[in-house]
N, C-alpha and C positions, 0 to 999 in steps of 0.2 A: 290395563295389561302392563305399561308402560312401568308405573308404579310400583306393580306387584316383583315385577324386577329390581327395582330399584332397593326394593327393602332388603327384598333376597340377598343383594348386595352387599349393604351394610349388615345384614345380619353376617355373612360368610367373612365380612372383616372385622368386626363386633371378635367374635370367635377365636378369629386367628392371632390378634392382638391381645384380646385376653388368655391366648394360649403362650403368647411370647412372655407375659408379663410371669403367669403363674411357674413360665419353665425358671423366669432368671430368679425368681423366690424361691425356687427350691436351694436351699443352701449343699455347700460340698461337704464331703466326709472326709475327716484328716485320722493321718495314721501318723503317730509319734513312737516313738523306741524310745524301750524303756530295755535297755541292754547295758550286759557287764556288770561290775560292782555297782549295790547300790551307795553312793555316800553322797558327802553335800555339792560336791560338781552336780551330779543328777538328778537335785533337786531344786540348784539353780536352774539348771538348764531347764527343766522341766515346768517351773515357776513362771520362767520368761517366754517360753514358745505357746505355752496354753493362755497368756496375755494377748502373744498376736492373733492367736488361731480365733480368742472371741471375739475379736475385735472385725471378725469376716466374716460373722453370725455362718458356726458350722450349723449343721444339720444334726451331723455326730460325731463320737470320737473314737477311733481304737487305737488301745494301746498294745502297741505290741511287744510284749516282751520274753526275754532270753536273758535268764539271769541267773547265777548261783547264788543272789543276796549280797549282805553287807550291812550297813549299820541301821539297827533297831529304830534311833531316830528321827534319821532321815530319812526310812521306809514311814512313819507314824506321820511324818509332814506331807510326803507324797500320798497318802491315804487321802488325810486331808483335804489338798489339792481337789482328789476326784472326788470325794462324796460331795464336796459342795458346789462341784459342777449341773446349773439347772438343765443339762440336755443330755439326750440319750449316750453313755460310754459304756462301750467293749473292752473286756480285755481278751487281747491273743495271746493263747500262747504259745508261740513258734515252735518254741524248743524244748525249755524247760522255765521253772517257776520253783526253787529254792531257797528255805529262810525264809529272809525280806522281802523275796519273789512273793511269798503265800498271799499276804496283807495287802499288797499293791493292787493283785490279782482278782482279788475278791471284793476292792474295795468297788471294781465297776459295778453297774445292775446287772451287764451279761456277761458270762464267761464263755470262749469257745477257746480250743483248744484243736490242736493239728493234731494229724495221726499216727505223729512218732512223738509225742510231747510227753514230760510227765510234770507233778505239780506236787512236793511234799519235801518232808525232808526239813523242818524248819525249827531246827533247834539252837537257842543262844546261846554267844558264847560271851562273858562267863554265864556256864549253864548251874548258876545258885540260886533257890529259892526264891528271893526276892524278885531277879531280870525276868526267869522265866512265868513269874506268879503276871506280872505287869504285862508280860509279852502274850501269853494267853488272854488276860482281859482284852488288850486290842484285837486278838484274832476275834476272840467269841463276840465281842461287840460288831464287830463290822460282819460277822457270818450272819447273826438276829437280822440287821438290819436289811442284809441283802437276801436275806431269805434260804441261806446255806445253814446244812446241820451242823450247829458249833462243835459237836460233838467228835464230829469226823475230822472240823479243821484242827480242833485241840489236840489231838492223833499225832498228826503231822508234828507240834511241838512239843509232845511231852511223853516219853517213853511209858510212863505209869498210867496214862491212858489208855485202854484196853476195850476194844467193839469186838466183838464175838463176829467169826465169818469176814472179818475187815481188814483187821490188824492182828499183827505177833504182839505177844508181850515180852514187855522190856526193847522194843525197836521202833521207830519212829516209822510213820504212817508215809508211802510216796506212796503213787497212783498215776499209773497209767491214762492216755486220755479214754479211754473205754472204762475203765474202773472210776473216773471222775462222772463220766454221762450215767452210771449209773447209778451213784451214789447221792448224786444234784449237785457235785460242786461245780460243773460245767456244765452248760446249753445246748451245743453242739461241736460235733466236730467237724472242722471244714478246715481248707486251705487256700479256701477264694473269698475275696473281701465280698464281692459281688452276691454269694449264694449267704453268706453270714446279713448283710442288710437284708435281702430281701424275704429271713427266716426270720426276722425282728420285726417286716413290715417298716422297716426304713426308707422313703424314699428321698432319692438326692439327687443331686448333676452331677460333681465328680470325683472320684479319691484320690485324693492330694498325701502320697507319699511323702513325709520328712524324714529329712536323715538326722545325724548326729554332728551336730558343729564338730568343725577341727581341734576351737578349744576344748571344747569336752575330752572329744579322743585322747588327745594330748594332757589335759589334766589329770584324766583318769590313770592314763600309764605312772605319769611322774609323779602322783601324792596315794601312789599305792604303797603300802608299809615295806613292801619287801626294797621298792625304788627307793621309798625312803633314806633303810637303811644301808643300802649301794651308795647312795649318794651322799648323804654323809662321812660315810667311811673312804669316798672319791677324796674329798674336800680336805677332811682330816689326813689322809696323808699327801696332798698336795701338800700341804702344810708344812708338813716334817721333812718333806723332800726340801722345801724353799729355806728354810732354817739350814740344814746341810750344805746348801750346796751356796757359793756366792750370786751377788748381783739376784736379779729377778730372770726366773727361766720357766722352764716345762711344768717346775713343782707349782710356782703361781699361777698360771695358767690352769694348771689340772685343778687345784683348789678352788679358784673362781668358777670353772664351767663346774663342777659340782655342787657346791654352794647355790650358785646364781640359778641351776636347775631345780634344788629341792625349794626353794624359795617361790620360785618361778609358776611350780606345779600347784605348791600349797597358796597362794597367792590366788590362781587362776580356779584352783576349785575350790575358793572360799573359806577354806578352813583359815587363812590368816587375810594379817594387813600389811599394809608398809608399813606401820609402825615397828614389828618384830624384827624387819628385816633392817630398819634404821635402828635398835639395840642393838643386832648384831652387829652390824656394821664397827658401831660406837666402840664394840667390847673389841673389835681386830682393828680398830685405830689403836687401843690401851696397850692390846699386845706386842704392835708395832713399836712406840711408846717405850717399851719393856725391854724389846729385844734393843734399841739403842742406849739407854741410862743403864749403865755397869746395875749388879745386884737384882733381888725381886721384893719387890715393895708394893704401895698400892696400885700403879695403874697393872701390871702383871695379876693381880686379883681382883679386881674391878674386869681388867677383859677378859677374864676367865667366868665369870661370875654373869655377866652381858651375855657372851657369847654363846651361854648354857643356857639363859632365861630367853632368847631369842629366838634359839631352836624349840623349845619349850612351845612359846606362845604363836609360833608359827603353824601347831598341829593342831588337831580339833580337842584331843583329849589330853591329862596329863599321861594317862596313861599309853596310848596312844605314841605318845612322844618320848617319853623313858624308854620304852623296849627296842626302839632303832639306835636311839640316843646311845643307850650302853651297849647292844651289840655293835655299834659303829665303833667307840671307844676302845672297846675289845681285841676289834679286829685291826684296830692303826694301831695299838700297842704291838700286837702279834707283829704284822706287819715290818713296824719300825725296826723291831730287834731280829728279825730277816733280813733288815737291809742293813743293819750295824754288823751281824755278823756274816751273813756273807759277802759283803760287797766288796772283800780283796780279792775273790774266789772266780767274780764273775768280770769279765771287761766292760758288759753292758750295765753292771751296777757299779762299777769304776765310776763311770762319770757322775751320779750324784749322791755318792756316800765318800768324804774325805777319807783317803787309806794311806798316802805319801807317808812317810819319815823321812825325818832328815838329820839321819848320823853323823857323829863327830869326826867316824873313821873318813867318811865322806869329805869330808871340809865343813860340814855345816857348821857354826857355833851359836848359842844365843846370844854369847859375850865371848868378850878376847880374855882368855885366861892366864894368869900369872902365875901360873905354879912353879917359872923357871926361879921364882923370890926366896920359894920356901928355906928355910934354914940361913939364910943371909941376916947379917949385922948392917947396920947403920944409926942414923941419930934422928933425934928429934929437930924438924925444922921450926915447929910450932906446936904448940901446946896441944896434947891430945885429947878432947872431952864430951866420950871418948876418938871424934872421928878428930884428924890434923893431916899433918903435913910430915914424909919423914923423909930422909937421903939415903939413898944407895949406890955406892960406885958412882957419882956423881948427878945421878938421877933425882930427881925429887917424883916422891909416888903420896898417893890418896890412901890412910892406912885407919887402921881401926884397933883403940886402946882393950887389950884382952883380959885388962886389972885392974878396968876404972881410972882415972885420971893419971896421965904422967906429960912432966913439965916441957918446956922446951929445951933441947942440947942434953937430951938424954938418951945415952948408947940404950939400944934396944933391938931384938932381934924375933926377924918374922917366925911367928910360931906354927899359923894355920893359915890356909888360903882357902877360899869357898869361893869360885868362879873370879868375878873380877875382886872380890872383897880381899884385902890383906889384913892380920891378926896379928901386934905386936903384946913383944913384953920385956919389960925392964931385962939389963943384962945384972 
């Protein structure tokens, strides 16, 4: 009898122990945001957090996103990313799924979708034959494989696609999450992580919400094209301000924080290196350079020419980088000649646009002028050729021959005066 307890025993911790061991094997479910522009900050970002998340054998993955897209690219690398993840991913989608959103969206096995969300709308820009010919292959590829009617997702990017009962024609396909659950591009719709696993037969221990690093946040703001082009056009008339005004002030200042942030952002979300920003640099030593050596010569074109190719190679595209580049230009042109001409007008553009004169009536002189000489006689003290030496009234004065060479101890009289200059000529 004694025994029979005893087993019982072990069997009842046998049990419990293999119940502790099976609970800590269930791995957790992580939720990552996939929010905002898509570019290459979020697909850094995204690169690196799905590194740590395997490394803690999930269970699964949902991706949550809210997006109105971004670039075509970096939506095709983030595809990537998830289809060759070997464990179960979701995508949500909170809010909405535009563009770049479509591709991301689909590229998980399940889609679920909330019940204000919508998912469409995914047309390139530039929208010419060739972008969107390559942009449709990635959607209808990755719809095949996930088991979505390519037909419907090609809707969404291309106007001349046309389903009867689905779509308008001539207008791009978006879809409510009800009109997605119908059509199959979505699984369900739900707004609890909880009823979404246990609809997929998921089981897990915990859901590990992730947020968005600071840097992301942050890079995303400052290498967005419109910050871009703020921030260069900051920079550039920092610039024009510190040229105007003496010593280093406010204009240096404003120029560097501007600078130092477009730099900063495109830096942090990948699109550049130090390298770009050590050409730039190099091109505002040359121009420094320029502004002290009288004239514009090579280092004035060299840091014009750095300084161009910096901002350039510090963006992801050329083009990309041209349309902030010349709207920034544009706008410090405009700019500068605002502050050229009204700055005698304003007191607060008084201090860094120069407007003083300084009149003659005033006392000012650039030189001490002689005009009391004009029409006076004297002699040569020294030979004139044509600059010497002449006498007046016992004065000896600095004169200048107005006929070419004349001797010395030759009467002669001032003819023309041009500030401190005197103009003789034979009597």
């Amino acid at each position: 009898m004694k025994w029979k307890k005893t087993l019982i025993l072990f069997i009842f911790i046998f049990l419990l122990l293999n119940n502790v061991v099976s609970s800590e094997n269930i791995g957790d479910v992580y939720v990552i945001p996939i929010k905002g522009e898509i570019n290459r900050a979020t697909y850094n970002y995204l690169k690196t957090t799905l590194n740590d998340v395997l490394k803690k054998d999930p269970k699964a993955i949902i991706f949550e996103i809210d997006t109105y897209g971004g670039l075509i690219d970096e939506a095709e690398k983030i595809k990537n990313l998830i289809i060759e993840l070997d464990i179960p991913t979701i995508s949500f989608v909170n809010n909405k799924a535009v563009s770049a959103g479509v591709l991301i969206t689909i590229s998980s096995e399940k889609v679920v979708m909330s019940h204000s969300s919508t998912i469409g709308s995914a047309e390139t820009i530039p929208n010419n034959e060739k972008v969107l010919s390559m942009w449709k292959g990635f959607l209808r590829d990755v719809a095949q494989l996930r088991g979505r009617d390519p037909k419907v997702i090609e809707a969404m990017a291309d106007t001349d696609v046309y389903i009867e009962g689905v779509s308008e024609k001539g207008k791009l396909l978006n879809l409510t999450s009800k009109e997605a659950l119908k059509l199959g591009v979505c699984d369900l719709i739900s707004n609890n992580y909880d009823e979404m696993l246990q609809f997929f037969n998921i089981s897990y221990g915990d859901i590990i919400k992730l947020e968005e690093s600071k840097e992301l946040k942050v890079s995303k703001i400052l290498s967005n094209p419109y910050m871009n082009t703020l921030l260069l056009t900051i920079g550039f008339v920092g610039m024009v301000i510190e040229i105007f005004t003496p010593g280093f002030g406010i204009g240096g200042t404003i120029s560097i924080l501007g600078f130092g942030l477009f730099f900063a952002g495109n830096i942090i979300a990948g699109y550049s290196h130090w390298t770009s920003l050590a050409i730039f640099v190099v091109g505002l030593i040359l121009l420094v350079v320029e502004a002290i050596v009288p004239g514009f010569g090579l280092p004035g074109i060299s840091g014009i020419i750095l300084v161009i190719v910096g901002i350039i190679l510090s963006m992801d595209t050329l083009v990309s980088a041209l349309i902030p580049l010349s709207i920034a230009i544009i706008l410090t042109t405009i700019i500068t000649i605002l502050l050229v001409k009204l700055g005698h007008k304003s007191p607060h553009l008084e201090k860094i646009v120069l407007t003083t004169r300084q009149e003659n009536e005033e006392g000012y002189l650039s030189a001490y002028s002689k005009d009391e000489y004009l029409g006076k006689e004297g002699i040569t003290v020294s030979e004139l050729r044509p600059s010497g030496i002449i006498e007046i009234d016992g004065k000896r004065i600095d004169a200048l021959s107005d006929e070419g060479f004349i001797p010395k101890n030759t009467p002669v009289k001032i003819v023309r005066v041009e500030g401190p200059k005197i103009f003789v000529r034979r009597i």
